[in-house]
C-alpha positions as CSV (number, residue, x, y, z in Angstrom):
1,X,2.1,-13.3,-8.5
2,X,0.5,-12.4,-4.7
3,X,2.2,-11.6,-1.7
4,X,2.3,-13.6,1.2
5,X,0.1,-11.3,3.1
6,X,-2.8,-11.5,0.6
7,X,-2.9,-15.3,1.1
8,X,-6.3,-14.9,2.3
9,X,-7.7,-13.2,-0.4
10,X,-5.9,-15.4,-2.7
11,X,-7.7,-18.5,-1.5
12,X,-10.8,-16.7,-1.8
13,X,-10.3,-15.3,-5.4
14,X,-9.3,-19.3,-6.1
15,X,-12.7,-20.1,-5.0
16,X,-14.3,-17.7,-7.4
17,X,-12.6,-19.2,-10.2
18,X,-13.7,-22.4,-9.5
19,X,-16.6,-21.9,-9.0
20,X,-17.1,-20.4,-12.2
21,X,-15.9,-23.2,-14.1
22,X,-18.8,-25.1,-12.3
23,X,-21.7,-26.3,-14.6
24,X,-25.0,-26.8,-12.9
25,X,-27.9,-24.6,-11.3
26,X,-26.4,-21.1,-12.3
27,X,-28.5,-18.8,-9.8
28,X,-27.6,-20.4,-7.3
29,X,-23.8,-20.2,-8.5
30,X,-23.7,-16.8,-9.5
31,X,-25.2,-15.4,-6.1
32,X,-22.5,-17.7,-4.1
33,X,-20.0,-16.0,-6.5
34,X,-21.3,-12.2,-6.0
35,X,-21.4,-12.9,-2.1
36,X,-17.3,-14.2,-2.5
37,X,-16.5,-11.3,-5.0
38,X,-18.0,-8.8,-1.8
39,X,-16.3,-10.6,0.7
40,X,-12.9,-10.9,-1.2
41,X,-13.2,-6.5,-2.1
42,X,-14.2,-6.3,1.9
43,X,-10.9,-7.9,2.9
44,X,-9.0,-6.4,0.2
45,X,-10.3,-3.6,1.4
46,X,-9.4,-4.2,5.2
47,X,-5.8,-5.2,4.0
48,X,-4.5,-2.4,2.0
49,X,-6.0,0.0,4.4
50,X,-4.0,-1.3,7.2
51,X,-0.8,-2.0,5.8
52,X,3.0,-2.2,7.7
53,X,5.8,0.1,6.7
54,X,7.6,-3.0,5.4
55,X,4.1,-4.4,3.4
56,X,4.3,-1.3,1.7
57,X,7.8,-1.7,0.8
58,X,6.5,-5.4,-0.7
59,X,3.7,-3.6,-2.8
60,X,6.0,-0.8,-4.1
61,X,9.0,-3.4,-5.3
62,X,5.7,-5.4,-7.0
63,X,7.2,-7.0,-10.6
64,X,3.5,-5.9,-12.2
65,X,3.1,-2.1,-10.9
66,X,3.4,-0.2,-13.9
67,X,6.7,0.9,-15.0
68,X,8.1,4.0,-16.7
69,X,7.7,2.6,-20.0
70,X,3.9,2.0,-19.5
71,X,3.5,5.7,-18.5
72,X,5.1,7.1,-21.5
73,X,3.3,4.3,-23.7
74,X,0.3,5.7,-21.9
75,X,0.4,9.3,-21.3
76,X,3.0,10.6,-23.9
77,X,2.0,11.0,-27.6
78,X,4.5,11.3,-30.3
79,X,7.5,10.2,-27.8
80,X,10.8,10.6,-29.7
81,X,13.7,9.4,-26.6
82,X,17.2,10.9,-26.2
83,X,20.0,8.6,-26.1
84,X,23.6,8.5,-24.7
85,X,25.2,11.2,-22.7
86,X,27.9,11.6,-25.3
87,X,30.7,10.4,-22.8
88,X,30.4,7.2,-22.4
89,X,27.5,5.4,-23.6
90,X,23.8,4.8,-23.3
91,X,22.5,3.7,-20.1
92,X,18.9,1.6,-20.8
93,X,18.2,2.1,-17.0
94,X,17.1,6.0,-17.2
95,X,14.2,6.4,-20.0
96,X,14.3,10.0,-21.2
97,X,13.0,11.7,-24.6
98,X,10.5,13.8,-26.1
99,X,7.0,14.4,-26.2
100,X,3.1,16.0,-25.9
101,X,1.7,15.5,-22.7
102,X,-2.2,17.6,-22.4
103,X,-1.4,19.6,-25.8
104,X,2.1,20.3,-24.3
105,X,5.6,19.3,-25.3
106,X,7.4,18.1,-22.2
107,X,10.6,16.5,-21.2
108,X,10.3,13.1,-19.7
109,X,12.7,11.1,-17.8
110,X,12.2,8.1,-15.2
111,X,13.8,5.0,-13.7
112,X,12.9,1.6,-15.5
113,X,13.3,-1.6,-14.0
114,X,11.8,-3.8,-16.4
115,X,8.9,-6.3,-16.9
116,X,10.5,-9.7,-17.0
117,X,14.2,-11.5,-16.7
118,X,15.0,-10.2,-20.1
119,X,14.2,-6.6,-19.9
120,X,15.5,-6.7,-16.0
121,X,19.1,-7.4,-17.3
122,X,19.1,-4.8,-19.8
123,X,17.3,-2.2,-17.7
124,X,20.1,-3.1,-15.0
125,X,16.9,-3.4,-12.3
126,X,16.4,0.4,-12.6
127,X,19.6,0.9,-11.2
128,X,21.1,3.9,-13.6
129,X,25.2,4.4,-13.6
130,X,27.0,7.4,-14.3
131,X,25.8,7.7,-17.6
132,X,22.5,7.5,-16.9
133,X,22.5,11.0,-14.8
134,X,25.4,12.6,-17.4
135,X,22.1,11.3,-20.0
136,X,19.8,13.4,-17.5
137,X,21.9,16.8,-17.0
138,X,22.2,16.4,-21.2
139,X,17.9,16.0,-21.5
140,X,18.0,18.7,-18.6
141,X,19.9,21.0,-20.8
142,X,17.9,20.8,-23.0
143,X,14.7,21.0,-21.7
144,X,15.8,24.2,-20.7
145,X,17.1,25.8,-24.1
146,X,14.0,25.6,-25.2
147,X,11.5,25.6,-21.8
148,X,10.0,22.5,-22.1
149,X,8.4,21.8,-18.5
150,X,10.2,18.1,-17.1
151,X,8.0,15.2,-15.9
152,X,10.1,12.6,-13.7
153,X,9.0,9.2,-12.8
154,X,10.6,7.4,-9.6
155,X,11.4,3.8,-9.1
156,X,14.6,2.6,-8.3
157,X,16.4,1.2,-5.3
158,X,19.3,2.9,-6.0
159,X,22.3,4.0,-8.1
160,X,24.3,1.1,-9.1
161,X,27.2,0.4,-6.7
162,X,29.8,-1.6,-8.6
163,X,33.2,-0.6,-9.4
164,X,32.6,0.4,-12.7
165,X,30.1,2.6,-11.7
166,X,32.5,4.3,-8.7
167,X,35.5,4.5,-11.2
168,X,33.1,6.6,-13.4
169,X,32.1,8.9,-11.1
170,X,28.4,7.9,-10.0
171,X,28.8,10.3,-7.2
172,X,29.2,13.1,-8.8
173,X,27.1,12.4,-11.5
174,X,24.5,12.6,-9.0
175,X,25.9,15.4,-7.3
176,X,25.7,17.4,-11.0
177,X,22.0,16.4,-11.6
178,X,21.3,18.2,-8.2
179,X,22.5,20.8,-8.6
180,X,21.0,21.1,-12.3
181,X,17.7,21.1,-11.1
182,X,18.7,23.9,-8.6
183,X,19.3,25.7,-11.8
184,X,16.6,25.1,-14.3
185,X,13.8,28.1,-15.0
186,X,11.3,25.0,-16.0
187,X,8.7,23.2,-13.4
188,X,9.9,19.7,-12.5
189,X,6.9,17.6,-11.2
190,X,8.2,14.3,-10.2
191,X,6.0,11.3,-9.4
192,X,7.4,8.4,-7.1
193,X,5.8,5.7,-8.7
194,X,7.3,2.7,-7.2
195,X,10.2,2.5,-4.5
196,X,12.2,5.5,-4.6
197,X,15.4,4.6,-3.1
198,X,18.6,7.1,-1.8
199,X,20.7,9.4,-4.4
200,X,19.8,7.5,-7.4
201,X,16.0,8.5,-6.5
202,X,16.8,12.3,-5.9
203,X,18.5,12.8,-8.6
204,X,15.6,13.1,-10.6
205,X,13.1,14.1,-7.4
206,X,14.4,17.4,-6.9
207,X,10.9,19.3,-8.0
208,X,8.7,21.8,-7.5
209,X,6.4,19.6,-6.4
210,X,6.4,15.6,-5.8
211,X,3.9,13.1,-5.6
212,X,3.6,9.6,-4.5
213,X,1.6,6.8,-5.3
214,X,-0.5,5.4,-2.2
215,X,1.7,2.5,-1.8
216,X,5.0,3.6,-3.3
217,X,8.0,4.3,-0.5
218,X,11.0,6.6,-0.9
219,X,13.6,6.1,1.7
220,X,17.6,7.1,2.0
221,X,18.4,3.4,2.1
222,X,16.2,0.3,2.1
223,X,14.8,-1.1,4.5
224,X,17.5,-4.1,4.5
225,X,20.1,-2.0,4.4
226,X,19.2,-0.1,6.7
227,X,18.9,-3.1,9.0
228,X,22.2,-4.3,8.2
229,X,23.8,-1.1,9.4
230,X,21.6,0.0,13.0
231,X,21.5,-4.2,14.3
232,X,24.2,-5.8,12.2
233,X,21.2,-8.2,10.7
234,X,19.1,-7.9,7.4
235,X,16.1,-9.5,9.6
236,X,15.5,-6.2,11.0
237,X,14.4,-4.7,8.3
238,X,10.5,-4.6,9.4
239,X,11.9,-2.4,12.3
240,X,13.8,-0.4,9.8
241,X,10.7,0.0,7.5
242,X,8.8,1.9,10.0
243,X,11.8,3.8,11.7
244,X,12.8,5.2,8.2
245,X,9.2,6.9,7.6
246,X,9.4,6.0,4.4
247,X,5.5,5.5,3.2
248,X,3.7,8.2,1.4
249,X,1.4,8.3,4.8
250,X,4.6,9.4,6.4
251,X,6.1,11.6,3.9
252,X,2.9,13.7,3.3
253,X,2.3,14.5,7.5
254,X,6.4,15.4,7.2
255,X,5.7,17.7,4.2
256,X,8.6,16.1,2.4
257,X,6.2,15.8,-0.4
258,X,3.1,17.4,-1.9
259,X,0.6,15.1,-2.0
260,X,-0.3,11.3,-2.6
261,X,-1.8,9.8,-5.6
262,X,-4.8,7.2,-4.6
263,X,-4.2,3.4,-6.0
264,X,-6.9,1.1,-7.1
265,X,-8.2,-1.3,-4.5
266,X,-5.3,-4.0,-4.0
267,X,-2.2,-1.4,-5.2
268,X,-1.6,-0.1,-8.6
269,X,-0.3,-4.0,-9.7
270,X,-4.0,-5.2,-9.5
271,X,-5.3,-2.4,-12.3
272,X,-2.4,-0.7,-14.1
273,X,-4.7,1.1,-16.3
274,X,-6.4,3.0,-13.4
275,X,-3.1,3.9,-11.8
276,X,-1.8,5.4,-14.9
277,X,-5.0,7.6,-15.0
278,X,-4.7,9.0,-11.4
279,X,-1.0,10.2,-12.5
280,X,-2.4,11.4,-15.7
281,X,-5.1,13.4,-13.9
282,X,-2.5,14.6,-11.7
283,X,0.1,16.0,-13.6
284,X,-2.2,17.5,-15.7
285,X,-3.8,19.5,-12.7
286,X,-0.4,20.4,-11.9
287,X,1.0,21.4,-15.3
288,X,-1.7,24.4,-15.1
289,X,-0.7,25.8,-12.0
290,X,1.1,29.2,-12.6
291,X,5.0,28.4,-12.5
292,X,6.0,32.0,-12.6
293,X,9.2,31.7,-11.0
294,X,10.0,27.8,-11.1
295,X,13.6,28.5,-9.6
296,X,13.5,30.5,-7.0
297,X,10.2,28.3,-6.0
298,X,12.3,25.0,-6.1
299,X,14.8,26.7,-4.4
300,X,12.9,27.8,-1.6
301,X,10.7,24.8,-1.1
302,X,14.3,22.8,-0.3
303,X,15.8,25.2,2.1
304,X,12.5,25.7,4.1
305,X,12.7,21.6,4.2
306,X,16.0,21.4,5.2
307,X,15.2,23.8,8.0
308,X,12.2,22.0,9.2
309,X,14.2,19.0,10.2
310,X,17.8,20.8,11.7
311,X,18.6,18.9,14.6
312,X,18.4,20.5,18.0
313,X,21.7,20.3,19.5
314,X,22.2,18.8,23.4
315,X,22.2,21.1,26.1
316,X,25.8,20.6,26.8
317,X,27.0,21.1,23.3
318,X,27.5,24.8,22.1
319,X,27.9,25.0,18.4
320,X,28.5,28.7,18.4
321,X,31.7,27.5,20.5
322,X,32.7,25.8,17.6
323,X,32.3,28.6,15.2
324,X,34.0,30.9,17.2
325,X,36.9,28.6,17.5
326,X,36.8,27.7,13.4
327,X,36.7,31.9,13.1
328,X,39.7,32.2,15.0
329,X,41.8,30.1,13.0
């Protein structure tokens, strides 16, 4: 699968391949296929370096990015998972359990949306319901009993909307997973590894510190929605894309998060294996830093955020007016 933006480099990777099932006057073959492979890296190169807000968004939603699962498969030895949130059911859309990450026993949980149609359906797109977060606060719990240190990995577009969801309290089940991580001792390090996307991102992004991958995006709606809402039309959403500020780029000059993991050449979907080893590098720098007092650290790293972005009010609005007239009643 390419996007439509790397048409280009498509046609040119096209021409490498056939060119290699050429017989005939190899030299000559191989050096027309080295100067290709350089040009192809050269505009790869060009591309990725230059992408729009709403390209980014295209490369983050990207079916063959690595998923949750391949981290863990990857990064986590001996991974026993934790089912169910003893309410209601199991919910295959949050992956959380067990396991040694770098000599250490950690608590993972993440979003997963699934590899193909059949795992998409059963992973519900990455879109968790109630009892996906009542699953979290239980792992959370837990974690915390015994001071295991929490890795979180990020890709979802959202908590799941429907009815169901709504009748079973998604809101507050994100509401609860909040404030949770308010109140754990343990370091959360959370890495957005594909789109991170409103509440159902948060929930499991509230950490003492948070990464993102070059090309991931983490947004309080998407882009379409967005659109939808500010000009009443989906086909807005390129303008919404780079209003929202929702690249890494964007996100790291804001301070909203820590730092950026680098991609390979052509985004994380082009070499999993090298993506999964810049996150493993990472974390593992940032499981040694000295989390003395991972509460109050989280706590304060929030508030200072929150105040960094407090809206100046308009000259002929007084909102100690206000409070005056809400203290007198």
């Amino acid at each position: 699968m390419h996007l439509d933006f790397e048409s280009v480099v498509v046609k040119l990777q096209d021409q490498i391949e056939a060119l290699k099932s050429i017989s005939g006057d190899q030299v000559k073959i191989q050096t027309e296929i080295l100067r290709l492979e350089e040009k192809r890296k050269k505009l790869l190169s060009n591309l990725y370096k230059n992408l729009t807000a709403w390209q980014k968004v295209l490369v983050a939603r990207h079916e063959q990015r690595p998923k949750t699962s391949a981290y863990i498969q990857h990064l986590i030895k001996d991974f026993f998972p934790l089912c169910g949130d003893k309410t209601f059911g199991d919910d295959f859309a949050i992956q959380a359990g067990l396991g040694h990450f770098c000599g250490r026993t950690v608590l993972v949980l993440g979003h997963e949306k699934g590899h193909d149609t059949e795992s998409r359906l059963k992973h519900n797109f990455g879109m968790p319901h109630p009892e996906g977060y009542r699953k979290v606060l239980r792992c959370m719990d837990f974690a915390q009993r015994f001071q295991f240190p929490i890795l979180t990995f990020i890709d979802t577009a959202g908590a799941y909307v429907g009815t169901q969801a709504e009748e079973r309290g998604q809101a507050y089940a994100i509401a609860a997973c909040l404030e949770k991580s308010f109140l754990l001792d343990v370091p959360i390090i959370s890495v957005i590894i594909g789109e991170g996307g409103s509440g159902g991102a948060i929930a499991l992004a509230t950490a003492n510190r948070v990464f993102m991958l070059e090309h991931s995006v983490y947004s309080v709606i998407s882009p379409e929605g967005c659109a939808s809402i500010l000009w009443r039309s989906r086909d807005k959403r390129e303008e919404a894309a780079v209003a929202q500020k929702l690249t890494a780029q964007d996100l790291k000059t804001l301070k909203v998060i820590d730092d950026i993991i680098p991609e390979p050449l052509g985004g994380a979907h082009r070499d999993p294996e090298a993506t999964i080893k810049a996150v493993e590098k990472q974390l593992s720098l940032t499981l040694q830093e000295n989390f003395k007092n991972a509460k109050a650290e989280r706590r304060i790293k929030f508030l200072e955020m929150g105040n960094k972005f407090v809206l100046t009010p308009h000259k002929n609005y007084s909102f100690s007016k206000e409070l005056n007239t809400e203290k007198s009643t």
